[in-house]
VMD Tcl script that draws the C-alpha trace (Angstrom):
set ca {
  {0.00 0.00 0.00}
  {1.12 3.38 -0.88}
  {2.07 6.30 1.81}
  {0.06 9.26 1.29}
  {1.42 12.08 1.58}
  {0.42 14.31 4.65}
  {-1.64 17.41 3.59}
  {-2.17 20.49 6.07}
  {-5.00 21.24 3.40}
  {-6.55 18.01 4.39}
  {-5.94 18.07 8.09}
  {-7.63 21.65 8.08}
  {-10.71 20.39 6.85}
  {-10.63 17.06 9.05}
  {-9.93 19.15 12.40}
  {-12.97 21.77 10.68}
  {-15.23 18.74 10.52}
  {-14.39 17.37 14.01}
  {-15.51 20.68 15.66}
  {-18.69 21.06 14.07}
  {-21.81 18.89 15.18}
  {-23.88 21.05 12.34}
  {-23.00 18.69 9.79}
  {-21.49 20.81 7.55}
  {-21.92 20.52 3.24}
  {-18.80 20.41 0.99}
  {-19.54 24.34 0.72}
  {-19.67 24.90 4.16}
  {-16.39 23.39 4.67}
  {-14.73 25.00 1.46}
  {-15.88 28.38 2.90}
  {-14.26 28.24 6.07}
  {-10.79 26.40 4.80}
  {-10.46 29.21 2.19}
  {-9.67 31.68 5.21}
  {-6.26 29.59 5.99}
  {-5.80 28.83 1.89}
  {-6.40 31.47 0.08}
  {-5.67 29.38 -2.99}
  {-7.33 25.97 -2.18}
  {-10.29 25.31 -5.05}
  {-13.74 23.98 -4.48}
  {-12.24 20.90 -6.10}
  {-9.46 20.15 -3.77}
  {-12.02 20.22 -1.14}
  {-14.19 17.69 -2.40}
  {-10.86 15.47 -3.23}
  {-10.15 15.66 0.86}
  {-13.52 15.16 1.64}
  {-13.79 11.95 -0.43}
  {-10.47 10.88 0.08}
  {-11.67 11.18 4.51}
  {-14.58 9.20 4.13}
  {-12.89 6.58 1.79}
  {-10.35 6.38 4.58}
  {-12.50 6.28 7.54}
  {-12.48 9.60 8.91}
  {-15.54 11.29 8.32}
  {-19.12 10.33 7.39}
  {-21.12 10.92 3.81}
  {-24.49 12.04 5.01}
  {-26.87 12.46 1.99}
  {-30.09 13.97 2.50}
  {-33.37 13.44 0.97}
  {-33.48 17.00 -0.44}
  {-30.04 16.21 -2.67}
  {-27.34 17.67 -0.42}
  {-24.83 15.75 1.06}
  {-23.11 16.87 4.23}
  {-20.22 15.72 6.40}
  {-19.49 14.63 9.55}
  {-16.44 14.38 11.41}
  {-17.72 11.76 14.29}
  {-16.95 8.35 12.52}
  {-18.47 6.48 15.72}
  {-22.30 4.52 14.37}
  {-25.29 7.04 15.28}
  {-28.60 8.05 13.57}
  {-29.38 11.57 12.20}
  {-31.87 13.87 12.04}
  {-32.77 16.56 9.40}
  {-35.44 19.30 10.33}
  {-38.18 19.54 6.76}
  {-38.26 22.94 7.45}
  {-34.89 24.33 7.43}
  {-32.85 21.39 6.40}
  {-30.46 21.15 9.26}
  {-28.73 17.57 10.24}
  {-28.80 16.73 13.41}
  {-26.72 13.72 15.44}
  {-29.39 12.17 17.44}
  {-28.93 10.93 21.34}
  {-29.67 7.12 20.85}
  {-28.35 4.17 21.73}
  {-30.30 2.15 19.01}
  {-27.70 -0.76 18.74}
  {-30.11 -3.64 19.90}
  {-33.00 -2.33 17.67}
  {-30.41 -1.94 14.44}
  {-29.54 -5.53 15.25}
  {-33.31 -6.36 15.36}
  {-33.96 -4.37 12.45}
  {-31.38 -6.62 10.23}
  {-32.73 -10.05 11.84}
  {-36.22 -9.14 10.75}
  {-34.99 -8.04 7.37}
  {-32.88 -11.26 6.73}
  {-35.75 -13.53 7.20}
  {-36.47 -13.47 3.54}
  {-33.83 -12.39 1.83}
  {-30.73 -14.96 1.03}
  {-27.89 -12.70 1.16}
  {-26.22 -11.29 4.02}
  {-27.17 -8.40 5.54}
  {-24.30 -6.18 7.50}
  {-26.01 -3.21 8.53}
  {-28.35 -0.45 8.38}
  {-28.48 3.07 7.83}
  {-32.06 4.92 9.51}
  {-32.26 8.89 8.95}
  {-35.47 10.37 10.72}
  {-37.41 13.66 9.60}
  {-39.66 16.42 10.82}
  {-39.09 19.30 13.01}
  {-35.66 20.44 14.55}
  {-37.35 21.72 18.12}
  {-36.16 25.29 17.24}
  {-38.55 25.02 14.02}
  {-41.03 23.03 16.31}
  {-41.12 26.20 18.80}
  {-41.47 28.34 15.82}
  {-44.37 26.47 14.92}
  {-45.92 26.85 17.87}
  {-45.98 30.66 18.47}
}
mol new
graphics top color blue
foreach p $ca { graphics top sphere $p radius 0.5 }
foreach p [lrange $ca 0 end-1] q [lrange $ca 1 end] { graphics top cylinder $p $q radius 0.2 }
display resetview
């Protein structure tokens, strides 16, 4: 296996993605890197960001409106993305035993082999909830 080569381009945006719990889009990230490289491209950005999740060290989090965001905690959790104003939210729950479940119940009639599970819940983030309420 090859080295690769250590990028302070790359380790900008990983250390940006492991402070945020907003999930943050490819855009996002790009804006806030360009403040410490002037001359880093859109393109480079994307490269990292692949090249991150291909390695482990961030999470792909497509949504159902077409965006994709990022997420520096690698550890298995569920998100949650408000309808209203399309923030992605880590959610506080342990689901392990139901994930498990989930797979069991799924493999019952199918004659492959099932690894895992991805779940991604919608509605209201509770500061659109509040909003809604007023």
């Amino acid at each position: 296996m090859a080295t690769v080569k250590y990028s302070r381009q790359r380790e900008a945006i990983k250390n940006f993605l492991m402070s945020r719990k907003d999930h943050p889009t490819a855009e996002v990230v790009y804006e806030h890197v360009l403040k410490a490289f002037p001359n880093i491209s859109l393109g480079t950005v994307y490269r990292n960001l692949s090249f991150l999740v291909d390695n482990g060290q961030a999470v792909k989090v497509p949504c159902e409106d077409g965006s994709v965001h990022f997420d520096g905690n690698v550890m298995p959790h569920y998100h949650f993305q408000c309808t209203e104003c399309g923030a992605v939210i880590d959610l506080d729950f342990d689901g392990a035993e139901e994930s498990r479940q989930f797979c069991t119940a799924a493999a019952s009639n199918f004659d492959g082999q099932i690894e895992g599970n991805v779940t991604f819940f919608y509605g209201k983030c509770p500061s659109c909830a509040h909003k809604n309420e007023q």
